[in-house]
One Martini backbone bead per residue (centre of mass of N, CA, C, O) as a GRO file, in nm:
protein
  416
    1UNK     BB    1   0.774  -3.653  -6.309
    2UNK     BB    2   0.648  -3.862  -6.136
    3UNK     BB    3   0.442  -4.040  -5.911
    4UNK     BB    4   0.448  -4.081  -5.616
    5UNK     BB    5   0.618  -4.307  -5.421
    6UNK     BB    6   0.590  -4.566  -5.183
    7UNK     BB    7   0.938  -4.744  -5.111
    8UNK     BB    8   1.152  -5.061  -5.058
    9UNK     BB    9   1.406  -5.185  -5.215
   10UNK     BB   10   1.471  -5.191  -4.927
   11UNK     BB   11   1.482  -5.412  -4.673
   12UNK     BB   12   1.598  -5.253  -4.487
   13UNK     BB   13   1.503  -5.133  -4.183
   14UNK     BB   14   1.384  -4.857  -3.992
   15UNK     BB   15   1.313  -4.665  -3.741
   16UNK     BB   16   1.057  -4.426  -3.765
   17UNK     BB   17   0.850  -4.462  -4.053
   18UNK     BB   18   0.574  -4.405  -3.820
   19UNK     BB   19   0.632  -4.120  -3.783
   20UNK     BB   20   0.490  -3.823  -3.629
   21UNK     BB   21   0.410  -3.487  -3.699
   22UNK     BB   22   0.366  -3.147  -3.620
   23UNK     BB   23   0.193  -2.916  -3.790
   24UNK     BB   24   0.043  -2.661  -3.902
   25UNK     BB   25  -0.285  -2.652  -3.755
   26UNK     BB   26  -0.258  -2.945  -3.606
   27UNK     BB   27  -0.162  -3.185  -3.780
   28UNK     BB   28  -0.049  -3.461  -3.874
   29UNK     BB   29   0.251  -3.625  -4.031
   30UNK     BB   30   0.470  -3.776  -4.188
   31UNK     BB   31   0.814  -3.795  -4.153
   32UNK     BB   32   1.067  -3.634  -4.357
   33UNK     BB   33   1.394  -3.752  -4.326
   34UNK     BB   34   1.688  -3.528  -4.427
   35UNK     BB   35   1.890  -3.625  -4.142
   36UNK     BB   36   2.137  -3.843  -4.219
   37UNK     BB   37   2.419  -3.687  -4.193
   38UNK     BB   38   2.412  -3.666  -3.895
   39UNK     BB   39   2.156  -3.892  -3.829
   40UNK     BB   40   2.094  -4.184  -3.794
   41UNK     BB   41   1.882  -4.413  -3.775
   42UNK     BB   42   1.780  -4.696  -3.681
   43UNK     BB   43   1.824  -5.009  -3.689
   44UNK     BB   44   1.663  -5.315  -3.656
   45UNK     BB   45   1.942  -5.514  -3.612
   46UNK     BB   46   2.050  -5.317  -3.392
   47UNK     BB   47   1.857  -5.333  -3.178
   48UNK     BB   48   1.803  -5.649  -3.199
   49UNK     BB   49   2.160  -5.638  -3.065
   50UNK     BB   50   2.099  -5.468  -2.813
   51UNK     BB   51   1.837  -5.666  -2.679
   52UNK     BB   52   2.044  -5.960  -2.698
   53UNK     BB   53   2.262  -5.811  -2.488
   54UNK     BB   54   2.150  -5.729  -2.226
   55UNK     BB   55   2.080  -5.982  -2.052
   56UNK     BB   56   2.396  -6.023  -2.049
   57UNK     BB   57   2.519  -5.785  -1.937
   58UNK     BB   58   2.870  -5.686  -1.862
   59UNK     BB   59   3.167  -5.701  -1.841
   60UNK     BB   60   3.484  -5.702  -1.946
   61UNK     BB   61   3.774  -5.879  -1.966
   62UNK     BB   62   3.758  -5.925  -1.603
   63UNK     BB   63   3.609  -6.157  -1.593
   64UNK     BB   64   3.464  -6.507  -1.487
   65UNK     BB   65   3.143  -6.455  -1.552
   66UNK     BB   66   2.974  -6.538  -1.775
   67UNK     BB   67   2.859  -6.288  -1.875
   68UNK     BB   68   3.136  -6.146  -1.917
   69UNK     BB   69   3.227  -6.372  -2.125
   70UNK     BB   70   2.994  -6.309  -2.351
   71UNK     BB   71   3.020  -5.988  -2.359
   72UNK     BB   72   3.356  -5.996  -2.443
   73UNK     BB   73   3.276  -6.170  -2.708
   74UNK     BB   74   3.150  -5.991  -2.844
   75UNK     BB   75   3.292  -5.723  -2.852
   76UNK     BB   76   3.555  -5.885  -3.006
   77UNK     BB   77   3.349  -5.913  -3.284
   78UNK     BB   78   3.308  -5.647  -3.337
   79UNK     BB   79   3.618  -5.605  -3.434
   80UNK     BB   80   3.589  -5.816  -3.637
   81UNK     BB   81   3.371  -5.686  -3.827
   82UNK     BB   82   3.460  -5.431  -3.862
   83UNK     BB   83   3.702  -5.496  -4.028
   84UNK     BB   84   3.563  -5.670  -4.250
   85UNK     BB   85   3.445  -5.373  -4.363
   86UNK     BB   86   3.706  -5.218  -4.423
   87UNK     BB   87   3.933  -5.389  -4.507
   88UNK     BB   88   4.119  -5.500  -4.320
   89UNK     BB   89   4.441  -5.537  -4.185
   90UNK     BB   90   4.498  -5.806  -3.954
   91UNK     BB   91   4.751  -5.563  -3.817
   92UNK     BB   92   4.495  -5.402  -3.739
   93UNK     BB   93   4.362  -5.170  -3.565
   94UNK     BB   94   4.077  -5.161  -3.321
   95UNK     BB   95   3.905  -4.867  -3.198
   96UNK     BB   96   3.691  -4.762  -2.949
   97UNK     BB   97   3.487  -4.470  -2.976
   98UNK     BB   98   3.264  -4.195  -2.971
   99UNK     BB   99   3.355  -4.064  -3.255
  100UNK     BB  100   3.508  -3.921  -3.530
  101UNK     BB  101   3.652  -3.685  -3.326
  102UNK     BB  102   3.774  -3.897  -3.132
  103UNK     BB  103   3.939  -4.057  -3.339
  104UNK     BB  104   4.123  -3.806  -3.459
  105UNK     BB  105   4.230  -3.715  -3.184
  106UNK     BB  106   4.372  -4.004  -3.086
  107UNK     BB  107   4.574  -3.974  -3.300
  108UNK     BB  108   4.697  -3.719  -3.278
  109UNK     BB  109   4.826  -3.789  -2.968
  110UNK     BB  110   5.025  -4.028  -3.179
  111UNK     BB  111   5.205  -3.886  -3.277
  112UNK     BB  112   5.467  -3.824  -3.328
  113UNK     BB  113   5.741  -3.623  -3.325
  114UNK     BB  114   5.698  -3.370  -3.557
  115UNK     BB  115   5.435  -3.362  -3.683
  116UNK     BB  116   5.285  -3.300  -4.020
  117UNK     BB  117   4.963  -3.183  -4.146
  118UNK     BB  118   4.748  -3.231  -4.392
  119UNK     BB  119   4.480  -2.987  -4.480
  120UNK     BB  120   4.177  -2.921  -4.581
  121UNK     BB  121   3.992  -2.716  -4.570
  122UNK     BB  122   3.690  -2.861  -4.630
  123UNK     BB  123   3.645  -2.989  -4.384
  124UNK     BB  124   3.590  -3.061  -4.097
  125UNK     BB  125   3.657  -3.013  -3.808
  126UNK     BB  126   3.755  -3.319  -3.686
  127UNK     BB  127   3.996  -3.287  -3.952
  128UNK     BB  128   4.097  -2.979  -3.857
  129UNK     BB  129   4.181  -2.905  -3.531
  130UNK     BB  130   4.385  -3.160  -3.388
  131UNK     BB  131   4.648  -3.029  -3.522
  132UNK     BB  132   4.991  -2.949  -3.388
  133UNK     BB  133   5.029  -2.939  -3.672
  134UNK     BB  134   4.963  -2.729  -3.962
  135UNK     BB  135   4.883  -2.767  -4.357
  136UNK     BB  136   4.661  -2.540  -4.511
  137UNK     BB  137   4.442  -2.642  -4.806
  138UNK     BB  138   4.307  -2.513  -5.023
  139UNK     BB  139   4.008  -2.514  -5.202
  140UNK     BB  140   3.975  -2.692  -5.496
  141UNK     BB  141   3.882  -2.732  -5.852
  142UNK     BB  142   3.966  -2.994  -5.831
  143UNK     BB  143   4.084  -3.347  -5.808
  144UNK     BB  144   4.371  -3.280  -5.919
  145UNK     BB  145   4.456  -3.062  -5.738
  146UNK     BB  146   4.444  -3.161  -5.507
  147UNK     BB  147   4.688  -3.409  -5.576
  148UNK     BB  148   4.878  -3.148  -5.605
  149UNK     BB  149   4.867  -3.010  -5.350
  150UNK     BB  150   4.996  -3.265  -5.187
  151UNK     BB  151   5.221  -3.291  -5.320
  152UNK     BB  152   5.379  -2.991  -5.270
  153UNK     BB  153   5.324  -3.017  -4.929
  154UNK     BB  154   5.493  -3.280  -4.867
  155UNK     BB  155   5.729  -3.226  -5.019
  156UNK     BB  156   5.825  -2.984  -4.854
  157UNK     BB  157   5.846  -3.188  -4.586
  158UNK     BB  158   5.976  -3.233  -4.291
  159UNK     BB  159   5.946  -3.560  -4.172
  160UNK     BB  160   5.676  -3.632  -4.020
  161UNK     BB  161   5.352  -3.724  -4.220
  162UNK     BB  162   4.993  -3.600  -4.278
  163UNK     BB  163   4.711  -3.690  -4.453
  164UNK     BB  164   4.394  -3.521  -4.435
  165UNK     BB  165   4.073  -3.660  -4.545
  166UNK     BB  166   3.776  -3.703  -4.721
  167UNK     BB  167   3.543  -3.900  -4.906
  168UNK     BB  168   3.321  -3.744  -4.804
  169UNK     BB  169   3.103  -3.473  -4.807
  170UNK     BB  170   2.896  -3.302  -4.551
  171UNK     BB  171   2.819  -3.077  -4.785
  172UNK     BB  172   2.818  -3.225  -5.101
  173UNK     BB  173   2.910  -3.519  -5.118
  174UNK     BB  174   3.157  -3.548  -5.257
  175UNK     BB  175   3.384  -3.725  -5.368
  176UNK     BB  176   3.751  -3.817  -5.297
  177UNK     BB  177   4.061  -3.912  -5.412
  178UNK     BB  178   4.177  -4.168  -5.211
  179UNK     BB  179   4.387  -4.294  -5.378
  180UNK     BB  180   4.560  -4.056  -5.490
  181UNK     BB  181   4.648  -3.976  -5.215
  182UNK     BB  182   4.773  -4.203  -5.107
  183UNK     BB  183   4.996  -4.236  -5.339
  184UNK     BB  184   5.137  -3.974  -5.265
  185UNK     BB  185   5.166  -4.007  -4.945
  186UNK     BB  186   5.381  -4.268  -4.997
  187UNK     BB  187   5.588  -4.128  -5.188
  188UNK     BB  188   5.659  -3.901  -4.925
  189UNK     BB  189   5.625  -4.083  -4.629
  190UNK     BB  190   5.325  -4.082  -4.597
  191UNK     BB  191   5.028  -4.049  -4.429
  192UNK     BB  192   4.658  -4.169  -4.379
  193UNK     BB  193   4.381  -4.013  -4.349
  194UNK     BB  194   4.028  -4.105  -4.321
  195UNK     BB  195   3.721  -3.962  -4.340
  196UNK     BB  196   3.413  -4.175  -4.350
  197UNK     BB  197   3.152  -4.085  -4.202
  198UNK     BB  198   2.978  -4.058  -4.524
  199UNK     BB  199   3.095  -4.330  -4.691
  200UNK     BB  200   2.980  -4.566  -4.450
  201UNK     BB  201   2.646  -4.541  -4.532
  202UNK     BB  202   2.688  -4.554  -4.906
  203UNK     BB  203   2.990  -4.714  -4.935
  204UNK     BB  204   3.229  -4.942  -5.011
  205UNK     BB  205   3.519  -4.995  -4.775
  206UNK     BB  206   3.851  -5.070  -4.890
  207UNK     BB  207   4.171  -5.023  -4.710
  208UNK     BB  208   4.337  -5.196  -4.887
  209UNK     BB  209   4.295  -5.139  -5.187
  210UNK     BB  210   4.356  -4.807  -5.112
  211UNK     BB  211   4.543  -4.748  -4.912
  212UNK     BB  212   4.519  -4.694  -4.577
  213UNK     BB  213   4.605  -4.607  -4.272
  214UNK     BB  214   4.381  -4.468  -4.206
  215UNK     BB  215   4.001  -4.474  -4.042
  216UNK     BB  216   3.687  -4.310  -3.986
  217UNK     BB  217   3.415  -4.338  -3.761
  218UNK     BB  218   3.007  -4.320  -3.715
  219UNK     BB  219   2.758  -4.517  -3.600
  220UNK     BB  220   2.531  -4.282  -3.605
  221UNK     BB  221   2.575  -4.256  -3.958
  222UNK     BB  222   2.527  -4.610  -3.935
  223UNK     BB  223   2.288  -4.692  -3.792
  224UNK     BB  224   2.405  -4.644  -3.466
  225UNK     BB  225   2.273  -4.438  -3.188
  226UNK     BB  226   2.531  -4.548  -2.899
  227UNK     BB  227   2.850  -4.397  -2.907
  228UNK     BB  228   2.997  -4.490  -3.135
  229UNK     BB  229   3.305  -4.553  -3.316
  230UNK     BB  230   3.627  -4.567  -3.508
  231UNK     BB  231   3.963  -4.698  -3.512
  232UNK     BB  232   4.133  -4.791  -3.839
  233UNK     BB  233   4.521  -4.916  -3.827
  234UNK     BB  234   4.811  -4.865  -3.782
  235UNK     BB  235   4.964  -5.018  -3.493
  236UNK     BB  236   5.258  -4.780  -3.397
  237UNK     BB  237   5.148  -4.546  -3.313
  238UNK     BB  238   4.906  -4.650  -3.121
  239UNK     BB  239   5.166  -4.801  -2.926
  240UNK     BB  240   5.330  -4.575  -2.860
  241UNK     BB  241   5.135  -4.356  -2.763
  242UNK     BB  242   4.970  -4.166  -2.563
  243UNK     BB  243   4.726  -4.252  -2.383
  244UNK     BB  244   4.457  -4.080  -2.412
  245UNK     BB  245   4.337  -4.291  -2.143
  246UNK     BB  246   4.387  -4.291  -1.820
  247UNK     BB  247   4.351  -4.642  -1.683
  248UNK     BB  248   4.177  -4.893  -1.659
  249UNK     BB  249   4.349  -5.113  -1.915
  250UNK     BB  250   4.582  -4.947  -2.010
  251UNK     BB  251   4.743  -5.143  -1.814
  252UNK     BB  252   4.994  -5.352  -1.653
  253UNK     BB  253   5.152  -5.163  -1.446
  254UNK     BB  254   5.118  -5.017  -1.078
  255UNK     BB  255   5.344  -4.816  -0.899
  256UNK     BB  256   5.574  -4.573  -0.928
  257UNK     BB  257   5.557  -4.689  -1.254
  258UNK     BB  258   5.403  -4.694  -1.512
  259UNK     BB  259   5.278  -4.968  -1.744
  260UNK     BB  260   5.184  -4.991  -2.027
  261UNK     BB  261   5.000  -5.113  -2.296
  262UNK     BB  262   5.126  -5.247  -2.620
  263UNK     BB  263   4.834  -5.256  -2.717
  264UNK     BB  264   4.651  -5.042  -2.852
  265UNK     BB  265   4.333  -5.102  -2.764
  266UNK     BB  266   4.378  -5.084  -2.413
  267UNK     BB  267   4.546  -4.868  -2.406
  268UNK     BB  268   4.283  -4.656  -2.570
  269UNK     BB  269   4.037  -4.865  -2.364
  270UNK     BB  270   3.962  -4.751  -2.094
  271UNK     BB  271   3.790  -4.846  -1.894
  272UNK     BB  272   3.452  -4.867  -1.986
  273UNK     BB  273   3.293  -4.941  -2.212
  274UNK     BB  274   3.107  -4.921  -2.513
  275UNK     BB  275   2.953  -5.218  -2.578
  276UNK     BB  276   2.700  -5.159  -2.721
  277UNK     BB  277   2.809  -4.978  -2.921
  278UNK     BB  278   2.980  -5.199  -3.073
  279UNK     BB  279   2.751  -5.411  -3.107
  280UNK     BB  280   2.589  -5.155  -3.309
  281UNK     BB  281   2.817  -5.111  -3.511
  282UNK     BB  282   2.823  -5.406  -3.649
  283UNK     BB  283   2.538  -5.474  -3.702
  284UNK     BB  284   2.534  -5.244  -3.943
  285UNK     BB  285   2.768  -5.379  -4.062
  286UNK     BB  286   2.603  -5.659  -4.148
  287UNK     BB  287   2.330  -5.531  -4.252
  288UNK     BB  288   2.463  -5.427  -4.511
  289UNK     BB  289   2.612  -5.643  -4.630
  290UNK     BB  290   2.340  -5.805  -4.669
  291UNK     BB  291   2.205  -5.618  -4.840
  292UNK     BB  292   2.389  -5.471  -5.033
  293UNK     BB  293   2.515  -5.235  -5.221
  294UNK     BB  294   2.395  -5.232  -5.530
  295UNK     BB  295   2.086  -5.174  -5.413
  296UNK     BB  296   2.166  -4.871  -5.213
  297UNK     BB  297   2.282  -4.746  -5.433
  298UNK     BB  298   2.065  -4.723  -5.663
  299UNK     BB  299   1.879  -4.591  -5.529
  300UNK     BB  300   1.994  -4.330  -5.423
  301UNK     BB  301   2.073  -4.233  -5.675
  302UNK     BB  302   1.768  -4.210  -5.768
  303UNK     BB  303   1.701  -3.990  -5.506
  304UNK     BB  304   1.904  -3.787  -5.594
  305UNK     BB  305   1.851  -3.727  -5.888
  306UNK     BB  306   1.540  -3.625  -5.812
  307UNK     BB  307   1.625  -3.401  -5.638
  308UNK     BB  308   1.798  -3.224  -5.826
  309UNK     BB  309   1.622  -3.190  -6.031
  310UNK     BB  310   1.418  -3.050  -5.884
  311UNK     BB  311   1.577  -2.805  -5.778
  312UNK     BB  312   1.662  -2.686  -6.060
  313UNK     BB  313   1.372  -2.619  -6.121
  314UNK     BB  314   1.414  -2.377  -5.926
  315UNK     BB  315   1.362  -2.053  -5.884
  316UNK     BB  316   1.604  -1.987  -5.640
  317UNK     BB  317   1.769  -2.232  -5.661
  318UNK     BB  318   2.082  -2.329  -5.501
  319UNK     BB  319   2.356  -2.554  -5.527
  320UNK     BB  320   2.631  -2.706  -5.366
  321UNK     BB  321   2.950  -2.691  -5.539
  322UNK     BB  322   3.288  -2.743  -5.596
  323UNK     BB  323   3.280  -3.011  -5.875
  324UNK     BB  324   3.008  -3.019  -6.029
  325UNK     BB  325   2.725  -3.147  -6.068
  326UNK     BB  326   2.891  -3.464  -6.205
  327UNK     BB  327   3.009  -3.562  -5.975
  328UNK     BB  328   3.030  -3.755  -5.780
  329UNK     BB  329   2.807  -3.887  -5.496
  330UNK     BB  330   2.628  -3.847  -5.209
  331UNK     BB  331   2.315  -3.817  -5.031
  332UNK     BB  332   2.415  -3.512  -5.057
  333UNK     BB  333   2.271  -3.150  -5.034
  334UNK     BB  334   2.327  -2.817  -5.100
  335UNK     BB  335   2.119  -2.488  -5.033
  336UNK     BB  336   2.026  -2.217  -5.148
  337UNK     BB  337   1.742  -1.924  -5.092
  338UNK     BB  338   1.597  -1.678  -5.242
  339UNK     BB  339   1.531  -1.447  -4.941
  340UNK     BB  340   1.610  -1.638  -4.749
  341UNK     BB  341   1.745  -1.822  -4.479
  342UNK     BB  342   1.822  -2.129  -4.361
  343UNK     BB  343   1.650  -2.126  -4.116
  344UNK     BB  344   1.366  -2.053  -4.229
  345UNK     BB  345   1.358  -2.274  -4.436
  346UNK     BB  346   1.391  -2.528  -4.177
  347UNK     BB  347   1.149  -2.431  -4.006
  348UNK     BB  348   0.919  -2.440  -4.258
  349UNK     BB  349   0.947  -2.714  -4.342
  350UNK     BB  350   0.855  -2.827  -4.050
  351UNK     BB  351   0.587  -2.650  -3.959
  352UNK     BB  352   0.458  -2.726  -4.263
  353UNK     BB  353   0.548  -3.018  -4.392
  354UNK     BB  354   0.757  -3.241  -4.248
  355UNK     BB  355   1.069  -3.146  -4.276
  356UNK     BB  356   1.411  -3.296  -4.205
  357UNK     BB  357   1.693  -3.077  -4.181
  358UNK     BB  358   1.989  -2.909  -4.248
  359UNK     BB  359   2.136  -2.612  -4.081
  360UNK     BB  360   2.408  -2.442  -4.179
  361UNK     BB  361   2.797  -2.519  -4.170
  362UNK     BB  362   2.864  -2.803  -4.070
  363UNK     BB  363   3.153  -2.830  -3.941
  364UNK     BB  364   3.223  -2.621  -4.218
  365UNK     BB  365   3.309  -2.312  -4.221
  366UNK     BB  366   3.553  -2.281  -4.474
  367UNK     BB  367   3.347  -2.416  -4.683
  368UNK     BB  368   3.110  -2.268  -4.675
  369UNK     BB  369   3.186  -2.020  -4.737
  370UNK     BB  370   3.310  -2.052  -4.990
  371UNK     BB  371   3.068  -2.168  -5.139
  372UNK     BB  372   2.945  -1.851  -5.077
  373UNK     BB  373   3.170  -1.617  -5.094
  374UNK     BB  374   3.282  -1.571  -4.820
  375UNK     BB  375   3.432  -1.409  -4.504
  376UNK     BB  376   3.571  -1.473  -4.213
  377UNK     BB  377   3.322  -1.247  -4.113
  378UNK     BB  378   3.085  -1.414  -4.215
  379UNK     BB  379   2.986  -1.575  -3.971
  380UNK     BB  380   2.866  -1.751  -3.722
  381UNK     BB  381   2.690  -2.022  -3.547
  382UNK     BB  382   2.450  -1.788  -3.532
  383UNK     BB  383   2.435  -1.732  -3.822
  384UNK     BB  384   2.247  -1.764  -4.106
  385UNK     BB  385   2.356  -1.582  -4.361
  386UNK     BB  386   2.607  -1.791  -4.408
  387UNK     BB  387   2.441  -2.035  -4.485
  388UNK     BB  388   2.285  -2.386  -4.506
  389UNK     BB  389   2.103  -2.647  -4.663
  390UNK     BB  390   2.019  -2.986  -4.585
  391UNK     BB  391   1.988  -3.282  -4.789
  392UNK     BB  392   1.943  -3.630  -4.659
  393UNK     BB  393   1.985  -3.952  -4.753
  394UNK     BB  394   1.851  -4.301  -4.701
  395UNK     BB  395   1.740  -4.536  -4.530
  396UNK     BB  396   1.366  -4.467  -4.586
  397UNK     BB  397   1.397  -4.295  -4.843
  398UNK     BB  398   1.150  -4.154  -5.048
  399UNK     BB  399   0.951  -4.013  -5.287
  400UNK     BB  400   0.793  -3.849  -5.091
  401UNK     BB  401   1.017  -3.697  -4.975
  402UNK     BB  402   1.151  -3.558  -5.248
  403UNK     BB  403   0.888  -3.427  -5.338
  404UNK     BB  404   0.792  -3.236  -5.056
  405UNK     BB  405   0.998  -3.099  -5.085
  406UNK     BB  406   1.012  -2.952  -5.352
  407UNK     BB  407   0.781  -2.883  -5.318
  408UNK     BB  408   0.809  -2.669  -5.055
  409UNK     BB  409   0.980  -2.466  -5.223
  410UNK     BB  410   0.822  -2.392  -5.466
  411UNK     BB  411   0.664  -2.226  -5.246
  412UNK     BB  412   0.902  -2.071  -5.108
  413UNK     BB  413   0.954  -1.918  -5.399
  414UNK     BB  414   0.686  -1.785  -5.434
  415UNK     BB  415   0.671  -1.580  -5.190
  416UNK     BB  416   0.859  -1.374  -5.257
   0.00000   0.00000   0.00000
């Protein structure tokens, strides 16, 4: 392995790259932030578009003053940003929520009566839980698999049905087969969501391309960390669904009966929405698109790499993996240490050396267990020995925070 370098082949910069943080001893030292995963820093344009959005900022659809109008044009721009990165067709709705659990929620909600959704252990809680009727299909053992364990449980399926699918893994980066299960469930007259929550921070989503019906994410993981997230798909289900909230601007009129609106963006985005949150996650939307994919992806590929390569050096650290070693993924690697609790592991991290990572479960306790060999008895939300330590990486991670991270195990597997 070379010489860490401090280096940036990525132009666009995040906020608190000049971050310090007290380590053992009293020391400052600058930190290295490898929990990129849960929430992402802001990006600089990010900033930016809501620094200059701020002072006219005003209500939003029914005003009729200069700011209201200014303020209403940015946020619907922000929807047609959005559309236009996720590669969304003309007439897919783009729903404004407060982030990818929210969306997928609000889906839930919208389903026909009678709607059986099929969904993989492997998922985040976001995607296992909102639904009111589900067929859960154990972890694939290869990516062939998955698609046709899809294949054979839409099969069996009368009525309306639902195939939900992430296209990265939140707990092992790993991609997943998403346009070959989209052409399954549209073989069998289901309908596809992708939780792209992991997928668009680190690769281009076009989801006219790939037949998707549903998309979800969050802006907090695209670096724009004000509250917004977005659900983008089929506008049929999210108009005649029952409106998620009931209130202002969901209605066209209020009287013995309400009549609600008939087009699902307002339909499903009452009160005041979070307007901020929206021109910030355009914002980062514009500003990945300008960076260029090329660019993020082989740099992250790059430190992606030397991290795997460096952890595998380590006698007593084991990488968790579905479908081994060699799978593609994004940014993200999970990993246990011999003699340690993932607890401990990312406390001595941070407490010892300004590094920050993620333990735990990561919002995904049955694959997690899986990938551990665990019983659905052992470790509930707060037992560190069941779990497992995550390190991820984005725009701002370089190479001395993965050499870091790496001398940093070798010191703590050498303690055992």
């Amino acid at each position: 392995m070379s010489v860490a370098t401090i280096s940036h082949p990525v132009q666009v910069k995040v906020l608190g790259e000049d971050l310090e943080v007290p380590v053992k001893g009293g020391r400052l030292v600058s930190y290295a932030n490898l929990d990129y995963a849960a929430s992402a820093p802001c990006l600089e344009p990010v900033s930016a578009a809501v620094a200059a959005a701020l002072p006219a900022y005003s209500s939003v659809h029914r005003g009729a003053g200069y700011a209201s109008q200014l303020t209403t044009a940015r946020y619907e721009q922000a929807r047609h940003t959005v559309r236009a990165f996720v590669g969304a067709r003309t007439d897919d709705a783009v729903i404004f929520t407060r982030n990818t659990t929210d969306a997928t929620n609000l889906l839930a909600r919208c389903l026909p009566e009678g709607t059986t959704t099929v969904v993989f252990d492997t998922e985040h809680h976001a995607s296992l839980l909102p639904w009111p009727k589900a067929v859960r299909l154990a972890p694939p053992a290869f990516p062939g698999e998955a698609v046709r364990q899809a294949d054979e449980a839409l099969a069996a399926i009368e009525g309306p049905k639902l195939l939900v699918v992430t296209a990265a893994s939140n707990v092992t980066g790993e991609l997943w087969p998403i346009a070959a299960l989209a052409h399954i469930a549209h073989r069998h007259g289901a309908r596809i969501l992708v939780d792209a929550a992991q997928l668009v921070p680190h690769r281009r989503l076009n989801l006219t391309a790939l037949d998707l019906d549903y998309v979800a994410f969050s802006g907090h993981k695209l670096y724009a960390p004000f509250g917004a997230g977005v659900l983008v798909g089929r506008r049929d289900w999210l108009s005649e669904g029952e409106p998620y909230l009931k209130g202002g601007g969901a209605v066209k009129a209020v009287a013995d009966a309400v009549e609600w609106h008939e087009d699902a963006e307002p339909r499903h985005e009452a009160g005041t929405p979070n307007v901020l949150g929206a021109i910030a996650l355009a914002a980062a939307c514009d500003a990945l698109t300008a960076t260029g994919w090329t660019a993020l992806v082989r740099e992250e590929e790059r430190l992606v790499s030397r991290l795997r390569e460096g952890l595998a050096a380590i006698e007593g650290v084991h990488e968790l993996s579905l479908w081994g070693p060699d799978h593609p993924r994004v940014g993200i690697v999970s990993f246990v240490v011999d003699g340690y609790t993932a607890r401990e592991v990312a406390e001595a991290l941070s407490g010892e050396y300004g590094i920050g990572v993620r333990d735990g479960k990561f919002c995904a306790h049955p694959f997690v267990r899986h990938l551990l060999g665990a019983t659905e008895h052992d470790g509930g939300c707060e037992d560190g020995t069941t779990s497992a330590v995550r390190a991820s990486i984005g725009i701002g991670s370089n190479e001395e925070h993965i050499d870091r991270l790496i001398g940093a195990l070798r010191d703590l597997a050498a303690r055992r």
